[in-house]
N, C-alpha and C positions, 0 to 999 in steps of 0.2 A: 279569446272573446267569442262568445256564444253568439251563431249566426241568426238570421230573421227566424228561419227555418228550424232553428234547432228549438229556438226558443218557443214557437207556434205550435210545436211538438209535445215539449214538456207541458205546455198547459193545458193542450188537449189530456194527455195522459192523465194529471192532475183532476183531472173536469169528470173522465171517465170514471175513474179511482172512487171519488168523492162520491160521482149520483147515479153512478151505474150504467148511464145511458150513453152512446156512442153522440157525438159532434159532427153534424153534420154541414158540409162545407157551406150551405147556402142560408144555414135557420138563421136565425137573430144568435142564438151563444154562437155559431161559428163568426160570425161578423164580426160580435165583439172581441172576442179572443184575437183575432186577426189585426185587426185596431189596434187592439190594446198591447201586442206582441210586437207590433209595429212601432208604438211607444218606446217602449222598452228596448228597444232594440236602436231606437235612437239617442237616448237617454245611455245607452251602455259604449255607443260611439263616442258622445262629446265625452262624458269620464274620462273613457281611453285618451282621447285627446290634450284635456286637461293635466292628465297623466305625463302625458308624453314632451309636454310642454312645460312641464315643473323642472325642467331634468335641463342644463347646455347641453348634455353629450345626446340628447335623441331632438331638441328645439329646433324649429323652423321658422323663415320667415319673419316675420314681426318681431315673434315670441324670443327670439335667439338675438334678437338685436338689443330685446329689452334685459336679455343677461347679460349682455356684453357689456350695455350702459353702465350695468352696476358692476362692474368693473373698470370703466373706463375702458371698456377695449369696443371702438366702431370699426363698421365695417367699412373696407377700403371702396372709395369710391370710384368710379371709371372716373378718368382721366385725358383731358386733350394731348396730343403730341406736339411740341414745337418743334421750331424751326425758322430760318430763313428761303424766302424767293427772291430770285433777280428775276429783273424786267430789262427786258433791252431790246436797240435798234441796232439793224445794218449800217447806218451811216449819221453821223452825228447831226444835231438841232441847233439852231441859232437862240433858242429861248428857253425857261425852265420848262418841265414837263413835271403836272402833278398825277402822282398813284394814288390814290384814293384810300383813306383807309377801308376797311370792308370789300377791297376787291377780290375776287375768286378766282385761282387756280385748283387746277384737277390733275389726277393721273390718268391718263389713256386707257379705255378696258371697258369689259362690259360693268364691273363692280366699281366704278371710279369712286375714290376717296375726293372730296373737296376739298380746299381748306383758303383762309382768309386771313388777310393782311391785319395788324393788329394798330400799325400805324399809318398815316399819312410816307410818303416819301418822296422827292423831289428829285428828278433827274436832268443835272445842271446841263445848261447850254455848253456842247463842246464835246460829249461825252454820250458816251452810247448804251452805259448799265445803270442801275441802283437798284439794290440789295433793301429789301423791309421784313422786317418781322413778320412772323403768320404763326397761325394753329391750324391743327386741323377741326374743320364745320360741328364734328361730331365727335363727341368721347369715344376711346377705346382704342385698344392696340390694331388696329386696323391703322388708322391716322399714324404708324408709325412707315417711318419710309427712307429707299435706299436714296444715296445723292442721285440725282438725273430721273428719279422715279415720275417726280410732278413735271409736267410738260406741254399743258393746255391752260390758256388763256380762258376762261369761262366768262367774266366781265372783260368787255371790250373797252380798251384804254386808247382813245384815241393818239397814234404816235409811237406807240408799243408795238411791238412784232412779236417778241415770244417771250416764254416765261419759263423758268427752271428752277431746282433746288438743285443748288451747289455746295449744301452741306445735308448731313443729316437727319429727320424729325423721328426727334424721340422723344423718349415720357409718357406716350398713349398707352394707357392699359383698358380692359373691363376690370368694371365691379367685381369685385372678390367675391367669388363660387363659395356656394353655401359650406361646402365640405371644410374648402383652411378656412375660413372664418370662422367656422365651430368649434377648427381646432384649437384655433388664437383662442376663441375665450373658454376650453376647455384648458387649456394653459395658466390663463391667469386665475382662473377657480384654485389649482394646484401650486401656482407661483403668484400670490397676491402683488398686486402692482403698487407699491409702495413708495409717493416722492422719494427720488434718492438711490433708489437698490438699482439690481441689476433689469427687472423686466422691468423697471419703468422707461429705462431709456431706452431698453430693446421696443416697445411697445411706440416709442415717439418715431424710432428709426422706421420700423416697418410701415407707420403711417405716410412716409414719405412714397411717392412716386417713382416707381425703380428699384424699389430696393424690397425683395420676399426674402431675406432673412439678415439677421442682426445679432450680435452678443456682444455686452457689456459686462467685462474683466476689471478688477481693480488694477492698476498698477502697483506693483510693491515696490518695487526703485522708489517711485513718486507719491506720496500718501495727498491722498485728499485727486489723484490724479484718475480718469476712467477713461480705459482705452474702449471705443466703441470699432467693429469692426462689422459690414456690412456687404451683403451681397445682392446681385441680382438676377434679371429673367434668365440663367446661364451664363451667367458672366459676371465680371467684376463690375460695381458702380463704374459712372464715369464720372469726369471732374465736375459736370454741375450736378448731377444725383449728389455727390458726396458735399458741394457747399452746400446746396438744400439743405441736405440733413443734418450739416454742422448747424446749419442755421435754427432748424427747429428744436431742437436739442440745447443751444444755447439757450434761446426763449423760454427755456420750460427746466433750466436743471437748476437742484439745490445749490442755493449758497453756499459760495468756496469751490462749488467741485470745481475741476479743471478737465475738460472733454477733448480726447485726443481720436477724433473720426479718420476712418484710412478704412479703405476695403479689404475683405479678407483674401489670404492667400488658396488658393486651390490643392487638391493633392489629388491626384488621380490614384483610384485604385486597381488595381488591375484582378480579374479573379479568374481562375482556373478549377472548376469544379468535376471531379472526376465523378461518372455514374455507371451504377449497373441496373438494365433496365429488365423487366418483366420480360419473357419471352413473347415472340411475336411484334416486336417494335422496335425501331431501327434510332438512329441518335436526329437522322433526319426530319424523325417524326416530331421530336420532341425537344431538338436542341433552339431552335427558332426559340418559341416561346420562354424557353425557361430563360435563354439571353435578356428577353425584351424585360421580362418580371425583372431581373438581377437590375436591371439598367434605369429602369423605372423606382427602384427602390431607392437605390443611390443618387437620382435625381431627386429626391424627395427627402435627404437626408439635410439639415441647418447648420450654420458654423457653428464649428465648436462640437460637432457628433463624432461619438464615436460607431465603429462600422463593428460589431459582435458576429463573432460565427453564427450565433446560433440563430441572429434575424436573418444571416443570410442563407441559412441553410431552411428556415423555416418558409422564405419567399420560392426558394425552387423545390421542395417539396409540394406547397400546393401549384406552382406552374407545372409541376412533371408527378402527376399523381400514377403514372408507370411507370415510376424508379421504386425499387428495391432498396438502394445503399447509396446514400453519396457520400464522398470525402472533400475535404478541402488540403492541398497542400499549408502546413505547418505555417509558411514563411505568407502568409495570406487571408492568417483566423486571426482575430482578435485586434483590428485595427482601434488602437487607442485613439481618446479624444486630443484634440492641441489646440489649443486657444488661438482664434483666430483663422483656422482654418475649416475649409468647409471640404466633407466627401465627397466625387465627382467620379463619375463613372471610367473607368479607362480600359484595358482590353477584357471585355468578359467574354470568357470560351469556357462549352459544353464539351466534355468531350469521356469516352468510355475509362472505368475502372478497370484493371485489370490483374 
């Protein structure tokens, strides 16, 4: 694309060309040429634009949501974390004690997450705990948290003394990053989503909270049977990710099928890449990186992938652009795909050819 400049350029040239006379930056023709190159020059921006906006694979923003629509593929929305808070006294009460619902705990810190009761809860005369539902105040994987994390009382509950989470809060994520979101529906442009097939129910899975990858296998034992198998942030679903998604999966699949939901199993790959580097550089310089790319890749890999020498020879390549020669041991190229299982990074070492 022709810049303001280039273009203010040509037309002077053109101006001279045509009447002989040189364009002078302040006359009335340099004003206009200058105007009117400025036009043009914006007019040749929205095109590009337009352009770049007709396309998933270069769309943003709005424009990438609206292909995705026509797909059926949205973007994943942030999400609260649950969980449970207890509330409790030192020494038990002779009456009920009400928790309010909307009442606020926090985690301690300068960054404190809040989060809030989702019901009413009652803590019976005699008895010094009760346990109620919460989320966290605010979307995102922030709101997610270790047992014993939450441990401030923020609303004052008369009768209460402290507050804690004695399980879990999970489910918190952020809104899906522009990049997998373009991938998802750069996906379904390639693999149309069609009631019944296999991205359709990949596409219901991943919409669940918890779970960044999915593949849906027929069963051949079982016909009319689809084994759906899912994973998540580094880990396998847990058991309410996996009833969630049995549950939306049901709501949404063709008549007859039969949907058998289970997490995927893991396979750690381990890689050992031997190099010979350019003179003048050490494996020190360059074995960091090339690890972190190798590991980065293979976290980026979906159930069901398979692991090819050659993407992994093609990732340390541009991480070590001072390697000469790499090889990979025999027993470590060509990791096939398996149904149900997803690639995970396991020992990766840099180390010299020889």
């Amino acid at each position: 694309m022709e810049t303001y400049e280039e273009i203010l350029k040509r037309m002077e040239a053109a101006y001279v060309e045509a009447g002989g006379s040189p364009v002078e930056s302040v006359s009335d023709i340099g004003l206009r040429l200058k105007v009117l190159a400025g036009e043009l020059y914006r007019a040749q921006c929205q095109a590009e634009w337009v352009l770049r906006q007709s396309f998933p694979e270069t769309a943003d923003g709005a424009q990438l949501e609206r292909h995705g629509a026509q797909r059926g593929v949205l973007r994943g929305e942030a999400q609260r974390a649950t969980g449970s808070i207890t509330f409790t006294r030192y020494l038990p009460i002779t009456f009920d004690l009400l928790v309010p619902k909307g009442t606020l705990c926090a985690a301690s810190g300068e960054e404190a997450v809040e989060y809030e009761t989702t019901e009413d809860a009652v803590l019976q005369a005699g008895t010094v705990a009760v346990t109620a539902p919460a989320r966290a105040v605010e979307p995102g994987a922030k709101g997610n948290a270790a047992e014993g994390y939450i441990n401030t009382l923020v609303t004052p509950v008369e009768g209460i003394q402290y507050a804690s989470n004695r399980v879990h809060f999970t489910g918190g994520c952020d809104e899906e990053d522009e990049a997998s979101y373009r991938a998802r529906v750069a996906a379904a442009y390639k693999s149309p989503v069609v009631m019944g097939n296999a991205a359709y129910y990949e596409e219901i899975a991943r919409e669940v909270p918890g779970v960044t990858s999915a593949q849906a296998v027929a069963d051949g034992a079982s016909p009319g049977t689809v084994n759906v198998y899912l994973w998540g942030e580094g880990s396998a679903p847990d058991a309410d990710t996996l009833a969630r998604a049995q549950a939306a999966l049901e709501s949404r699949k063709a008549v007859g099928a039969v949907l058998n939901v289970q997490a995927a199993k893991q396979k750690k790959v381990n890689l050992l890449l031997k190099v010979v580097l350019e003179d003048g550089f050490t494996f020190d310089d360059v074995a960091p990186a090339a690890e972190a790319a190798l590991k980065a890749f293979l976290q980026g890999k979906q159930v069901g992938d398979a692991v090819p020498a050659t993407q992994i020879l093609q990732v340390a390549m541009a991480a070590v652009p001072q390697a000469k020669r790499m090889e990979l041991p025999a027993s470590m190229s060509n990791i096939a795909a398996v149904a149900g299982t997803i690639p995970v990074p396991g020992a990766v070492t840099v180390g010299a050819l020889t």
